[in-house]
C-alpha positions as semicolon CSV with decimal commas, in nm:
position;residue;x (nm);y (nm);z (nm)
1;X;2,086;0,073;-1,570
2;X;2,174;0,413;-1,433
3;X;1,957;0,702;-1,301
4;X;2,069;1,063;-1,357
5;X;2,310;1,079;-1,056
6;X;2,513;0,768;-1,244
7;X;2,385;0,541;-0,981
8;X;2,310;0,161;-1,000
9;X;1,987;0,035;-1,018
10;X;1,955;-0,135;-0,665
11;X;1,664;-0,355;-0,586
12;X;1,737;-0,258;-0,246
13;X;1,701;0,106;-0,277
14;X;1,346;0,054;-0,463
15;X;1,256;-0,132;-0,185
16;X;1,353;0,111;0,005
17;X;1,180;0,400;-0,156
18;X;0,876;0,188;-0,070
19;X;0,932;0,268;0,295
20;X;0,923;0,617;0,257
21;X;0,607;0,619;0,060
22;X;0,437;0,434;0,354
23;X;0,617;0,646;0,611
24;X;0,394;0,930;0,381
25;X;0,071;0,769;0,470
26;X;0,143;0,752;0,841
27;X;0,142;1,114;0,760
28;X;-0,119;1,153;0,577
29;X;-0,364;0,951;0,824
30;X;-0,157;1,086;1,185
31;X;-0,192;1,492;1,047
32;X;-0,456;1,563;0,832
33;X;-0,816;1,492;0,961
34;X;-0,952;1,482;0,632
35;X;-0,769;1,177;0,499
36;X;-0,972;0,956;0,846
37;X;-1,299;1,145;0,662
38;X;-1,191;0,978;0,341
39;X;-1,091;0,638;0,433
40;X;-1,442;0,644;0,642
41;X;-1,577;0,692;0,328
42;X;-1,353;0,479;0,145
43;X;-1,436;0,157;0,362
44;X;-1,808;0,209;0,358
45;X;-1,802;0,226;-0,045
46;X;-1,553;-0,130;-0,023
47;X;-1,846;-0,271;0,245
48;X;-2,110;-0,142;0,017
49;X;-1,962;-0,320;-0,257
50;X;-1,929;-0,660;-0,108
51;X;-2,274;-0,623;0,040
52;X;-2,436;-0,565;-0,316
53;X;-2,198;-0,758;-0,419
54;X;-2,146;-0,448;-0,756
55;X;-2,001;-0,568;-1,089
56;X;-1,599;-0,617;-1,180
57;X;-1,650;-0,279;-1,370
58;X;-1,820;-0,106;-1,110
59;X;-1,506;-0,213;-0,861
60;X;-1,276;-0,036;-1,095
61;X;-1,448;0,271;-1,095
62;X;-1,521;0,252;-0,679
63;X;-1,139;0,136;-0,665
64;X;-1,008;0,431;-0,909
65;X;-1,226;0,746;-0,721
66;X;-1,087;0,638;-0,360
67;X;-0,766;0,625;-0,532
68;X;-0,820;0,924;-0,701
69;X;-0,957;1,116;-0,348
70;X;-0,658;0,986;-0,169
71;X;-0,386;1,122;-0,459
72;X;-0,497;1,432;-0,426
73;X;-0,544;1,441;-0,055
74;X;-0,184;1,389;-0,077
75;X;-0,097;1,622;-0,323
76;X;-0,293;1,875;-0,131
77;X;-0,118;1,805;0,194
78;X;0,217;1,848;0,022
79;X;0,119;2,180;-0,189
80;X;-0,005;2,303;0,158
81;X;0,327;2,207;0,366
82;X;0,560;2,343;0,070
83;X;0,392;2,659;0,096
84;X;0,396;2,685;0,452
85;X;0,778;2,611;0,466
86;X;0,849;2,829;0,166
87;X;0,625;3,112;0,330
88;X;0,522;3,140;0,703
89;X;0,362;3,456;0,664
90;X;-0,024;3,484;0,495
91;X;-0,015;3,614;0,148
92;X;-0,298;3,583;-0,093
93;X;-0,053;3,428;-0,375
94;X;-0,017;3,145;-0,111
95;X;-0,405;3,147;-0,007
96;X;-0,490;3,136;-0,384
97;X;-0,228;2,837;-0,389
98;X;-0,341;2,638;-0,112
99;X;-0,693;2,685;-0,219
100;X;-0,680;2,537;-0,562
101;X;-0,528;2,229;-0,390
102;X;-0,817;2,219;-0,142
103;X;-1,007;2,266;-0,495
104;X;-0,864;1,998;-0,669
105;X;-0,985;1,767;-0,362
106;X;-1,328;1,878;-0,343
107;X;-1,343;1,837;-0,726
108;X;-1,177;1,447;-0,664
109;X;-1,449;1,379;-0,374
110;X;-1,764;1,559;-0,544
111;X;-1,661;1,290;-0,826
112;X;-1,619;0,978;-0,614
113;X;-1,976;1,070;-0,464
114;X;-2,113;1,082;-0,808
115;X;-1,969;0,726;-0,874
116;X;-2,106;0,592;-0,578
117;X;-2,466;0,751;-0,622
118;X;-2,453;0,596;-0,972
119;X;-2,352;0,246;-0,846
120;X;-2,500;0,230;-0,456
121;X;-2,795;0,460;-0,476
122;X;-2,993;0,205;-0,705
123;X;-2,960;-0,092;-0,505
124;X;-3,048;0,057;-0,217
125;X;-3,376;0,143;-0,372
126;X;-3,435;-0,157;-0,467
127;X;-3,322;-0,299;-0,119
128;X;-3,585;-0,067;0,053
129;X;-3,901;-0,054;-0,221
């Protein structure tokens, strides 16, 4: 099986390219405070859920928003540091840019706190009343 520079499939190359996706989340979590916010939130929502002890479809959801957060933390981060390297100076085409990535995290997070008010928010009720 080739890829489109004619190469050989290599097991050890995929490998590999796992290494560099982890050397990304040392990144991620060492630079950008709001990924330690997330995974704060992230392992109270994973306690939460082992203390209520939530449904196998209400772990797919929990599991799929903190996925989703973190993806576009990511994302963000990179759309940030491509448009710092492409453009050091402040222009409002690269404001607007760096803004609709912050955007597209806020949008991510607002929904993982919906899913977690819709899962947590009733069992804690019924915990306390």
């Amino acid at each position: 099986m080739y890829n489109t520079n004619n190469e050989k499939f290599s097991i050890r190359k995929r490998i590999k390219s796992f290494s560099y996706a982890f050397a990304g989340l040392r990144v991620l979590f060492r630079e950008e405070h709001n990924a330690r916010i997330h995974a704060v939130a992230a392992v109270l929502a994973v306690a939460l859920g082992f203390l209520f002890r939530i449904s196998p479809t209400e772990w797919i959801a929990v599991v799929i928003v903190i996925g989703m957060v973190f993806a576009a933390e990511i994302i963000n981060s990179s759309i940030e540091r491509t448009a710092d390297f492409v453009k050091a100076e402040r222009d409002d085409r690269k404001r607007d840019i760096k803004d609709l990535g912050a955007a597209a995290v806020l949008v991510c997070a607002i929904a993982a706190a919906v899913v977690g008010i819709i899962i947590f928010l009733p069992k804690i009720i019924d915990l306390c009343c």
